[in-house]
Structure formats: structure tokens, C-alpha cells
Backbone as a chain_set.jsonl record, in Angstrom:
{"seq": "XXXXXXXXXXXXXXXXXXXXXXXXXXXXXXXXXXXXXXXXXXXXXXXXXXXXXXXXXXXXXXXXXXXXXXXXXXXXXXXXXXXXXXXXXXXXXXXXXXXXXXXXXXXXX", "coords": {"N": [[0.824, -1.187, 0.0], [1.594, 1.006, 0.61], [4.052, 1.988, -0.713], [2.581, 2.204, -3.461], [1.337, 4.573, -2.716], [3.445, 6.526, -2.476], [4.885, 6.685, -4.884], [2.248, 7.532, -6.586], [2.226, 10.267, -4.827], [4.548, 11.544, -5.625], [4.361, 11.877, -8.275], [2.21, 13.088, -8.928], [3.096, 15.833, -7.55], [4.969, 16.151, -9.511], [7.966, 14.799, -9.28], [10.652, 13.458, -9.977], [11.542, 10.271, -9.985], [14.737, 10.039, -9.599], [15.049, 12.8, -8.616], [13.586, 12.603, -5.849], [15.374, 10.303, -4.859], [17.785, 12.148, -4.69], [16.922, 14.139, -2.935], [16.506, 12.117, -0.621], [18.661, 11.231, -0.412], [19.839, 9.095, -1.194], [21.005, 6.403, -3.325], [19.736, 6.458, -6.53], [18.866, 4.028, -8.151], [19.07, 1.999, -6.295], [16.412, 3.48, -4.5], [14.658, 2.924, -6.698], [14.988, -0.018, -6.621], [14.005, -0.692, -4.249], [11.241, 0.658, -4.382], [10.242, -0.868, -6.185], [10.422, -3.652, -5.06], [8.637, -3.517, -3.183], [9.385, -3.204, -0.689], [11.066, -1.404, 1.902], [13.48, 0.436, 4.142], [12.563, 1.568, 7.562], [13.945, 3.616, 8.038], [14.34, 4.67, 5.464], [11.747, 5.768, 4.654], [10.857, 7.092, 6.406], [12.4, 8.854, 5.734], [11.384, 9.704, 3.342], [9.207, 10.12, 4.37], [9.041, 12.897, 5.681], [10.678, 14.627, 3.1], [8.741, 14.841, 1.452], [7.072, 15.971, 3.196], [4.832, 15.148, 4.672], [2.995, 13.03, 7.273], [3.994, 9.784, 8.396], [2.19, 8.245, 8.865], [0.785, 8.419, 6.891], [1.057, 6.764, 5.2], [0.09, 4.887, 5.458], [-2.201, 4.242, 6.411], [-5.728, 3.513, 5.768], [-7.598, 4.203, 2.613], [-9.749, 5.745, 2.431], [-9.674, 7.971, 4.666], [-8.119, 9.629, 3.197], [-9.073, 10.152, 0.63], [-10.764, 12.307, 0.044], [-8.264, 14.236, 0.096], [-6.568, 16.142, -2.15], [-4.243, 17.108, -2.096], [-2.02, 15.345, 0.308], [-0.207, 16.482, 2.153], [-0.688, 19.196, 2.247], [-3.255, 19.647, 4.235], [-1.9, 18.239, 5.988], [-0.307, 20.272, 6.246], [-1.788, 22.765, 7.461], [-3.284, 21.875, 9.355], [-0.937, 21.656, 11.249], [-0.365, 24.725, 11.261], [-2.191, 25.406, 12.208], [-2.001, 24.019, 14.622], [0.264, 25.307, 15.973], [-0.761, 28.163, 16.373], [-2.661, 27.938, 17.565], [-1.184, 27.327, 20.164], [0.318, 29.669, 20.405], [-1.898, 31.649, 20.839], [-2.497, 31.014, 23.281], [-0.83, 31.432, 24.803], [-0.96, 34.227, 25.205], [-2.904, 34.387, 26.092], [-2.225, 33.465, 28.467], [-0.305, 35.239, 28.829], [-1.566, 37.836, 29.427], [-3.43, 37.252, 31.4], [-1.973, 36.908, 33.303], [-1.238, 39.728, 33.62], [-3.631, 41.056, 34.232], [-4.104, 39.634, 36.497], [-1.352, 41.162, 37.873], [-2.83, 43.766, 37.717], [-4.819, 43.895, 39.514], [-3.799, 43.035, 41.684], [-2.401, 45.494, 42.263], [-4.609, 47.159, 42.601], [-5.51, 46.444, 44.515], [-3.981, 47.319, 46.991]], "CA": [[0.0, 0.0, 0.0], [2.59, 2.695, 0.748], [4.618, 1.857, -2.455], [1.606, 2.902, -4.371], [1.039, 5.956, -2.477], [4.911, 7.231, -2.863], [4.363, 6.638, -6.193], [1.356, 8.647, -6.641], [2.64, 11.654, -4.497], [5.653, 11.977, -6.332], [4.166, 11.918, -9.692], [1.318, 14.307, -8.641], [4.316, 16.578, -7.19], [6.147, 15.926, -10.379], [9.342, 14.647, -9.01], [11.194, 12.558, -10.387], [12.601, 9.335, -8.755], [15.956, 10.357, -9.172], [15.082, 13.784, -7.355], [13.658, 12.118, -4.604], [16.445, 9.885, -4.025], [19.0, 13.025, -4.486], [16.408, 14.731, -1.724], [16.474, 11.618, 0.936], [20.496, 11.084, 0.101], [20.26, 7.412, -1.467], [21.048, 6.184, -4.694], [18.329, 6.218, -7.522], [19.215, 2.497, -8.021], [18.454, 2.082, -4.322], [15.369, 3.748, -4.377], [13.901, 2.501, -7.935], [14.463, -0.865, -6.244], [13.182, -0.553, -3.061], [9.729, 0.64, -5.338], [9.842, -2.231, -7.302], [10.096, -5.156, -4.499], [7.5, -2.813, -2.766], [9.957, -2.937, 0.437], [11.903, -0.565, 1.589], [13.762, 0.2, 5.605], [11.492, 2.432, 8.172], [14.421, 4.774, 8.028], [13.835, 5.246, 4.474], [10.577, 5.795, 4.586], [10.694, 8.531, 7.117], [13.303, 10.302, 5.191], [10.958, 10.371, 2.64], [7.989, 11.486, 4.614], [9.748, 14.505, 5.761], [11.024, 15.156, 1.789], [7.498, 14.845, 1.317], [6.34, 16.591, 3.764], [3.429, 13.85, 5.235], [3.544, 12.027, 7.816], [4.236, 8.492, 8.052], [1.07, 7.331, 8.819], [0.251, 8.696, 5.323], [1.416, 5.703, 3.938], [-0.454, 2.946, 5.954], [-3.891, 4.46, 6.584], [-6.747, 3.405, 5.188], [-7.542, 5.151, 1.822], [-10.694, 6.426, 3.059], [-9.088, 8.683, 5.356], [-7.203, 11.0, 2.417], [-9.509, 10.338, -0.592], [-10.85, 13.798, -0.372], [-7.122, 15.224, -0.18], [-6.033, 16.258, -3.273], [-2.579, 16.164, -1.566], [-2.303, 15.098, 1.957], [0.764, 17.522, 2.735], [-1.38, 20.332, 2.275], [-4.28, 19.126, 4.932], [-1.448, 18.334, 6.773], [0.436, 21.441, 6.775], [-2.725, 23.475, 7.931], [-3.407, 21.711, 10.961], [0.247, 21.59, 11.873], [0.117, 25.845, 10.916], [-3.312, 25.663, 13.636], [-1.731, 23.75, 15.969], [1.139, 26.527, 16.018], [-1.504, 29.263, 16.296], [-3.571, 27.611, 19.15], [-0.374, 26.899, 20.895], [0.601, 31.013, 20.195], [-3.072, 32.285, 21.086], [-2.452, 30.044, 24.926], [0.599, 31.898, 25.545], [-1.246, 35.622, 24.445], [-4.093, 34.085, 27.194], [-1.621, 33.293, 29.839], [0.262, 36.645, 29.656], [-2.834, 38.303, 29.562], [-4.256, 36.471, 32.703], [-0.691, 37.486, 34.3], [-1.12, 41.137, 33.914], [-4.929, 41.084, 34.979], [-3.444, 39.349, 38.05], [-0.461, 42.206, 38.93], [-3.142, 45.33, 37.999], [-5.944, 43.471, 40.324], [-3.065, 43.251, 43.257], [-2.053, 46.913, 42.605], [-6.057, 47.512, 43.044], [-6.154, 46.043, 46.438], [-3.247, 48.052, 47.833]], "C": [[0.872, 1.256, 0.0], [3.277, 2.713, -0.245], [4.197, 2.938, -3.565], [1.63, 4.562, -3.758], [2.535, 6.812, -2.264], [4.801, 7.71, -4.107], [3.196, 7.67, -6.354], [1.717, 10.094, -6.051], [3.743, 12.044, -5.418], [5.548, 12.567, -7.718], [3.248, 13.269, -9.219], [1.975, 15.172, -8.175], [5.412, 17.029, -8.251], [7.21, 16.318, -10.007], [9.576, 13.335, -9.465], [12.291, 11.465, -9.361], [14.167, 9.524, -8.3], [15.734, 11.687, -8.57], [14.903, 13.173, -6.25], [15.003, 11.152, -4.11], [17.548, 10.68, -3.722], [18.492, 13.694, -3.064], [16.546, 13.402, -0.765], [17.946, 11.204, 0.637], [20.557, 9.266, 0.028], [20.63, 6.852, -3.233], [19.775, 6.11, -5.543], [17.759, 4.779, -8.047], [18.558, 2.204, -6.975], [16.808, 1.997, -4.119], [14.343, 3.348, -5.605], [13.948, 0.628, -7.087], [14.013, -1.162, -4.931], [11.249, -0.447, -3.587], [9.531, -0.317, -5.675], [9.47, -3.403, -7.064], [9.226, -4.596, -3.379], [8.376, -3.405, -1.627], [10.868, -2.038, 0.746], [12.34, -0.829, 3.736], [12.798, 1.474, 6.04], [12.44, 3.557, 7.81], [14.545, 5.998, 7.02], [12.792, 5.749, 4.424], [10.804, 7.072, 5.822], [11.633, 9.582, 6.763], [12.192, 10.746, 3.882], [9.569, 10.831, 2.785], [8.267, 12.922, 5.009], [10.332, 15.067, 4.078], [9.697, 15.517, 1.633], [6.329, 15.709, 2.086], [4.638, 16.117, 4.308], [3.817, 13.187, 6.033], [3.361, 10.75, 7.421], [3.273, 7.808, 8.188], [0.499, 7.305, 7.479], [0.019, 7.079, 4.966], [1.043, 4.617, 4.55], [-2.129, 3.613, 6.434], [-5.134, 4.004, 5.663], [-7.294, 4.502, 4.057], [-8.76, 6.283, 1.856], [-10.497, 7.865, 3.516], [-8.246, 9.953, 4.363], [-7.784, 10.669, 1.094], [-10.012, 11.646, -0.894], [-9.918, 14.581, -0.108], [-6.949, 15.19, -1.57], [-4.509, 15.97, -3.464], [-2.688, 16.62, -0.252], [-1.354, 15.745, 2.86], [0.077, 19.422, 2.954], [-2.323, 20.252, 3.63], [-3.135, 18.861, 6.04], [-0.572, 19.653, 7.486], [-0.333, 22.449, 7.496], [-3.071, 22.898, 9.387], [-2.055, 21.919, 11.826], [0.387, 23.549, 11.929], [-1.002, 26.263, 12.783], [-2.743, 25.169, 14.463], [-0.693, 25.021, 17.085], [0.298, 28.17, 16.461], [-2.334, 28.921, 17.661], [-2.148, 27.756, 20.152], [0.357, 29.156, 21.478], [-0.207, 31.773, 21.035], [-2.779, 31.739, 22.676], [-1.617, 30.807, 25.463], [0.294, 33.459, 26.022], [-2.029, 35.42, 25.889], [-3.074, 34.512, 28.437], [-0.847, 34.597, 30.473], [-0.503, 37.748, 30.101], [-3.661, 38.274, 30.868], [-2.924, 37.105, 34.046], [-0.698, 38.853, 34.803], [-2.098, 41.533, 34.337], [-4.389, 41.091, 36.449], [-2.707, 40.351, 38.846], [-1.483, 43.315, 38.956], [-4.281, 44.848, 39.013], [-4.85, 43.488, 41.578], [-2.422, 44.967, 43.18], [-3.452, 47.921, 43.494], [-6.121, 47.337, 44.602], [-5.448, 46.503, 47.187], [-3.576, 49.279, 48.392]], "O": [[0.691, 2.305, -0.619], [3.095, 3.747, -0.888], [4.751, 3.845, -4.186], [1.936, 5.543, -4.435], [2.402, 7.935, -1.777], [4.652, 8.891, -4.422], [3.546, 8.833, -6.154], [1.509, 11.068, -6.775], [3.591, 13.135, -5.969], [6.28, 13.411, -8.236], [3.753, 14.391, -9.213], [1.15, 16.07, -8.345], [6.335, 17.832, -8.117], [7.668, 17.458, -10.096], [8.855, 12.344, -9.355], [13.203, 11.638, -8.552], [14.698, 9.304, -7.212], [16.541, 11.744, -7.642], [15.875, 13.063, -5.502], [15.54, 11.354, -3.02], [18.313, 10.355, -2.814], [19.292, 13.843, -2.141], [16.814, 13.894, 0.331], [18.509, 10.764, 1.64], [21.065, 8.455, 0.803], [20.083, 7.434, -4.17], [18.773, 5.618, -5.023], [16.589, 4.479, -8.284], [17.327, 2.214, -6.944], [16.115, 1.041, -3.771], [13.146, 3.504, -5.363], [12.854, 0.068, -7.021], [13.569, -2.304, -4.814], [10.329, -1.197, -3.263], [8.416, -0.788, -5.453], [8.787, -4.168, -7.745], [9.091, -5.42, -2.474], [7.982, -4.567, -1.535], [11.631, -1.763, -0.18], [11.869, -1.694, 4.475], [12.326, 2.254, 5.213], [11.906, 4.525, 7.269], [14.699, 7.213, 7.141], [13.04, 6.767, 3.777], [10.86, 8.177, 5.282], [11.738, 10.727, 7.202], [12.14, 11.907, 3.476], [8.881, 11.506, 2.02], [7.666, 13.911, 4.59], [10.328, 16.297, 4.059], [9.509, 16.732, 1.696], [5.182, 16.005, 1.753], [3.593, 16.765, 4.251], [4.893, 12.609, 5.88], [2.756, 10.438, 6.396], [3.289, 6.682, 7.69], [-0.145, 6.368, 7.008], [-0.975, 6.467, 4.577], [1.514, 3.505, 4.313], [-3.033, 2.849, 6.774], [-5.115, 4.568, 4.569], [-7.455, 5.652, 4.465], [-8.688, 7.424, 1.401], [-11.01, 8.82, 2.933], [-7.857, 11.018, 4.842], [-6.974, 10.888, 0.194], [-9.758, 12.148, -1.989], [-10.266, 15.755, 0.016], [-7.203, 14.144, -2.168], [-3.823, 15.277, -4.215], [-3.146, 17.648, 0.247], [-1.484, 15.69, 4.083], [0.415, 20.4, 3.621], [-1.932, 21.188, 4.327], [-3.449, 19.312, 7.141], [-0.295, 19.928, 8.654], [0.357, 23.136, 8.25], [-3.078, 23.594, 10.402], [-2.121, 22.315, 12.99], [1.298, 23.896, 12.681], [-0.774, 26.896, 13.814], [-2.815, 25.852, 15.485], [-0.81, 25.41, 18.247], [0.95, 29.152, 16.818], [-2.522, 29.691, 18.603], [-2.346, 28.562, 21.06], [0.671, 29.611, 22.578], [0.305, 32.504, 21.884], [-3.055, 32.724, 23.361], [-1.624, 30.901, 26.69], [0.953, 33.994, 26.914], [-1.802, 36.231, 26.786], [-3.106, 35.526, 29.134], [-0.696, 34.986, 31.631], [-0.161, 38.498, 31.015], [-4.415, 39.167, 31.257], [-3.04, 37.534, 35.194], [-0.348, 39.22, 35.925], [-1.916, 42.544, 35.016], [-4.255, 42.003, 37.265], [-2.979, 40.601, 40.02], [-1.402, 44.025, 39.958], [-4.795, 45.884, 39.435], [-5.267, 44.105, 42.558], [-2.016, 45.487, 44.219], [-3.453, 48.782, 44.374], [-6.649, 47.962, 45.521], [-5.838, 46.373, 48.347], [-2.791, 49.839, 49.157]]}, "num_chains": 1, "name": "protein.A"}
């Protein structure tokens, strides 16, 4: 299953196999047969979800789950941009809640 869906991102990305293997730093050889006997090592495979920009579950989920992506780096990059923004907005709260706190103890002096 993940084979296929390398395959498909790459092409829909138009990159070429020998880019991707120059981007995860393996031979094109290497990586054309790794495709071919549809195995490859985990370590590969997470160099080329980070090239890729997807995570690694990408490539073992149920197809269900990313048939309405068009591409699943996109969908992923947006929640990863919100998570960054919630995580931002918490911090805006907390200093916020801090300075309430010192002008409410200046109040009571």
C-alpha cells in the first residue's frame, strides 16, 4: 500500500525518482528498487515522509481517510500551521491572565 502511495505523491508533485532519491540522500538504483520489491527500511521511509512533507502514517492508513485530499501535505500542513496558532493564542491568554493578576493586586493596595 505505501509503495503505491509514494508513487502517486511523487508523480502528482512531479518529481522525479531520481530527485527524490537526491532529496532523501540514497542512490536512484536504491530507491527505484526498493519501489519495485514494494519494500523498503522504516528509516527510508521517514526520510521520505519529511522530503514529502506527510507524515508516516500517510502511507499505511486506510484510503478512506485522504480520498478527499487532493494532496495530503497540504491538509497536513494546515493543521500543523493551527496547531502553532492555538499553541501562540495560549501563551497571548496566559500573559494576559498574568497582567490582569499584577493590575488586580495593585487595586487592592
Amino acid at each position: 500500500m505505501y509503495i503505491n502511495r509514494i508513487k502517486n505523491i511523487i508523480k502528482r508533485r512531479k518529481i522525479t525518482q531520481k530527485e527524490l532519491s537526491e532529496l532523501i540522500k540514497t542512490s536512484e538504483r536504491s530507491l527505484g528498487l526498493n519501489l519495485k520489491k514494494g519494500d523498503m527500511k522504516v528509516s527510508t521511509l521517514i526520510k521520505i515522509s519529511d522530503v514529502l512533507e506527510v507524515p508516516v502514517k500517510y502511507f499505511f492508513e486506510e484510503e478512506e481517510n485522504y480520498q478527499k485530499l487532493e494532496d495530503p501535505s497540504v491538509e497536513y500542513l494546515k493543521k500543523e500551521k493551527e496547531n502553532e496558532e492555538i499553541k501562540f493564542l495560549k501563551t497571548q491568554i496566559e500573559l494576559k491572565d498574568g497582567q490582569i493578576k499584577f493590575l488586580q493586586s495593585l487595586i487592592k493596595k
